[in-house]
N, C-alpha and C positions, 0 to 999 in steps of 0.2 A: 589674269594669268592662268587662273584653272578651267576656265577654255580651250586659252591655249593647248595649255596638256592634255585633258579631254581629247580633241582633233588627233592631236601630232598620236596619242594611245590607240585612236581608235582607226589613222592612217598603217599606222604598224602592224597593225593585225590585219587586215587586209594583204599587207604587202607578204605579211608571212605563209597566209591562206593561197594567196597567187604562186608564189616557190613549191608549196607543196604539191598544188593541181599543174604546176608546167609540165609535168613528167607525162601528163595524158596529152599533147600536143602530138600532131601525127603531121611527117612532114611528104610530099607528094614526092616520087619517086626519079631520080637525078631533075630536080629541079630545088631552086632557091625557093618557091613558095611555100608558105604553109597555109594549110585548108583547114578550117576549123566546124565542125558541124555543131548545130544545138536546138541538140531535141525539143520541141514543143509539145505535141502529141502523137501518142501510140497508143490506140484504146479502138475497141469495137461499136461501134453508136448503135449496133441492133443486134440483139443475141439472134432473133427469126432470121433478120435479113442479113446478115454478117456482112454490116461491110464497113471497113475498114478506112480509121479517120487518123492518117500521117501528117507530121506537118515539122519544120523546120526551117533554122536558119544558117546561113554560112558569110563567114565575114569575105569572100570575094564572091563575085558574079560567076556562077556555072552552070552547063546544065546536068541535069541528071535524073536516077532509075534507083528503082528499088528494088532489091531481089529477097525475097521471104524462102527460106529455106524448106525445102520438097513442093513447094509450089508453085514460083515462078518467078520471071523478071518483068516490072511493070514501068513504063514512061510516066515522068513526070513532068519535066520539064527542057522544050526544046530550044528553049532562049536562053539566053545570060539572065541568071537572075540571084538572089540574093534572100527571096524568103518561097519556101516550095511547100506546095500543098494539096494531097489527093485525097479522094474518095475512093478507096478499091472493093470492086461489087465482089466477095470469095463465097456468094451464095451456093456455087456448085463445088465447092470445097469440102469435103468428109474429113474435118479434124480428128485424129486420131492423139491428142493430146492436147494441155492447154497454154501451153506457152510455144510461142513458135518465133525464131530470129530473123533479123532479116539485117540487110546492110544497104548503106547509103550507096550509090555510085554515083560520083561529080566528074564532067568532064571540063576543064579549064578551055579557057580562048585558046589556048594554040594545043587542044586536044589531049593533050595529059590526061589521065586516068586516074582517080583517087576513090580507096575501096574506104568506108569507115569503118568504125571497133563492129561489133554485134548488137544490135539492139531488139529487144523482144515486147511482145503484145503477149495478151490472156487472153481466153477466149473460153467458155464452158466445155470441159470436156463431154463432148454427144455419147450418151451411151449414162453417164453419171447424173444422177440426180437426189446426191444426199446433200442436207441442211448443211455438213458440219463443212464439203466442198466446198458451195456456193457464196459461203458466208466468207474463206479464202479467199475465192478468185473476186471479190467485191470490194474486200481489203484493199487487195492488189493496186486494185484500179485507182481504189480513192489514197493513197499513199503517192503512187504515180502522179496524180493530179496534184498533191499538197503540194511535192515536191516541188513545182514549175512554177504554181503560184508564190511559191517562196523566192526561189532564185527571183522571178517577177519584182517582186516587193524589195527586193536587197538590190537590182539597180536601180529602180527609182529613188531610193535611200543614198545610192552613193552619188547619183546625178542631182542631187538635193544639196549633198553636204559642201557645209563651204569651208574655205581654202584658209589657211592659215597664211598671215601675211607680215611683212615688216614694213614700216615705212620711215624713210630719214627725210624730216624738217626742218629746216631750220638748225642743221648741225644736232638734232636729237633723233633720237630712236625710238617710234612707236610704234605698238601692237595693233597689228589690223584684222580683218573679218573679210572677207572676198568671196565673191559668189558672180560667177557670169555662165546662164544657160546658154548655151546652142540653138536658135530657133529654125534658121533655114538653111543645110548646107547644101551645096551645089560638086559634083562630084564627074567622074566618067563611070564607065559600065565597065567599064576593060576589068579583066581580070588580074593586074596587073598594078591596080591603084584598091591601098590597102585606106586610106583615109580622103578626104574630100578636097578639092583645089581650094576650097575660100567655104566659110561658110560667118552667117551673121550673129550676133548674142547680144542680151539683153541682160544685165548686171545692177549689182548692188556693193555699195564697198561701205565699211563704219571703220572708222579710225578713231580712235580711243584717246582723246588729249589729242587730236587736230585740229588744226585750222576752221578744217572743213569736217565734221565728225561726219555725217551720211550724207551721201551721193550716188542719184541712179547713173547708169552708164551702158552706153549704147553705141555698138563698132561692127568690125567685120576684123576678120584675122586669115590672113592667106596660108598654107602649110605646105612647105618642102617636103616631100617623099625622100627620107633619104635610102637610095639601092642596095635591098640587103639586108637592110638594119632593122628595117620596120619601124622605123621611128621617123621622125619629123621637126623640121626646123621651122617654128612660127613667126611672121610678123605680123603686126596686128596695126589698125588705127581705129580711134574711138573718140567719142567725147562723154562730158558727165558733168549734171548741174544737181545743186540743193536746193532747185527751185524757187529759189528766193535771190539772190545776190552775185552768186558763183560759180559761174559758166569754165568750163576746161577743155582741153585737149591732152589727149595722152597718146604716145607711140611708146609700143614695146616689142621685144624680142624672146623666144623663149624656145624650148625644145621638150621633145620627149624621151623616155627615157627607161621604162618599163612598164610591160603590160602586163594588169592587173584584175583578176578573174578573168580571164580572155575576152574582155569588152574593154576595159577603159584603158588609158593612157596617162602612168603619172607624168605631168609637166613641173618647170622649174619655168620660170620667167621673170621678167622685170619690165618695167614701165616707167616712161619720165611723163610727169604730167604739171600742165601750166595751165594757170587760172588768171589769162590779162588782164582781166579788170583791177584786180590787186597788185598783180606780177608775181603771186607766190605758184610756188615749185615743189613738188616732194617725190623723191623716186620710192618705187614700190616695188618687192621683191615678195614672192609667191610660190606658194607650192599645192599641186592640186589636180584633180582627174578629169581625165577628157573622154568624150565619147559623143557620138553625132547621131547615136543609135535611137536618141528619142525626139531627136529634131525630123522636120520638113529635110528628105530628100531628095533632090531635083536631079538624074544621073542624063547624061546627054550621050 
């Protein structure tokens, strides 16, 4: 039980983290979509040759431009796409300062327009050359850098953690552990599908006073888009053996429900699952984060 609490402790601070950052969501102009951008990098790779290393993601397929303020607007990407990344040469640039903004520009499949917040790069300002300067604009950089490796490290942490789970046996009630990764999802490019048609997972469950205490498990799970809502209706089929005696199948149903750091998707679900060789039976109820963001994407 102080697992339990543990999980359920450390699911609630998340969920409270996610209400605080929703208020930064920027929604695209008379349209139901929301466009989410997420920075990766904005840093200079050459103080000589100044050129400038951009890189981000966005949770729909778009294209788009970059535009840095008193300097110019630059192409990046003229496809639908989902992770964008330039090299821009600003060698014949005379910075006259060392921070300089620039903003995203996406344009969706049916042409919509979406401008981002303001995002800025450093750069040494020409002309300056004191220690006490340089030794800022170096901060800068490497603070900018921790940051992303951090956010990095905190969802493979949440894509790791597992699910708190119940399960009824045999007319009893017990505590479960649940864990099923994402490995291949299959999805469209449209800008218009916020999650994947089907995709496959590869799982682990321990039931605690079960029958069956550990069993790996291995399915695929289809997910309803529901319009509007941004959430999803899932059904799934699977099976799952202890490698030794007891082979199962399980079908289950589940949904989403709210989104959490703007990546994951808390779920609710349930599962009936049978083991013929015995006949025994135990349904599973589940609570736990979805995201398809570090699986195999195959978009069509």
């Amino acid at each position: 039980m102080k697992l339990f609490r543990i999980t359920l402790i450390v699911i609630v601070v998340f969920i409270n983290n996610n209400l605080l950052l929703s208020q930064e969501e920027s929604y695209v102009e008379d349209s139901t979509e929301t466009l989410e951008v997420y920075l990766i990098d904005n840093y200079l790779q050459s103080e000589k040759e100044k050129i400038l290393v951009l890189s981000w993601m966005t949770n729909l397929p778009v294209k788009s431009k970059v535009e840095i303020e008193d300097i110019g607007t630059f192409n990046v990407s003229d496809t639908l796409t989902d992770f964008h990344q330039t090299k821009i040469d600003l060698g014949n640039v005379k910075f006259t300062k060392n921070e300089y903004y620039f903003r995203v520009i996406s344009e969706l499949e049916n042409g919509k327009l979406f401008v981002s917040e303001d995002y800025s790069f450093i750069v040494p300002f020409e002309g300056t050359d004191t220690s006490t300067h340089l030794s800022t604009t170096s901060s800068q950089i490497k603070t900018s850098g921790s940051y992303y490796i951090y956010n990095f490290a905190l969802g493979i942490t949440l894509w790791l953690l597992p699910s708190p789970a119940l399960v009824l046996e045999n007319n009893k009630t017990k505590f479960a552990i649940l864990k099923d990764l994402p490995l291949v999802s299959i999805g469209s490019s449209s800008a218009y599908k916020t999650f994947p048609y089907v995709y496959f997972y590869t799982g682990y469950l321990h039931i605690a006073e079960g029958t069956v205490k550990n069993s790996f498990r291995l399915g695929s799970k289809y997910l309803y888009e529901i319009p509007g809502l941004k959430h999803f209706i899932s059904l799934g089929l699977g099976g799952f053996t202890n490698f030794k005696s007891s082979n199962g199948i399980s079908g289950e149903i589940g949904f989403s429900f709210l989104r959490v750091l703007k990546t994951f998707e808390m779920t609710v679900s349930y599962s009936y699952n049978y083991i013929p060789s015995s006949k025994n039976k135990f349904h599973l109820f589940s609570i736990g984060l979805f995201t398809s963001s570090f699986s195999i994407n195959l978009n069509y």
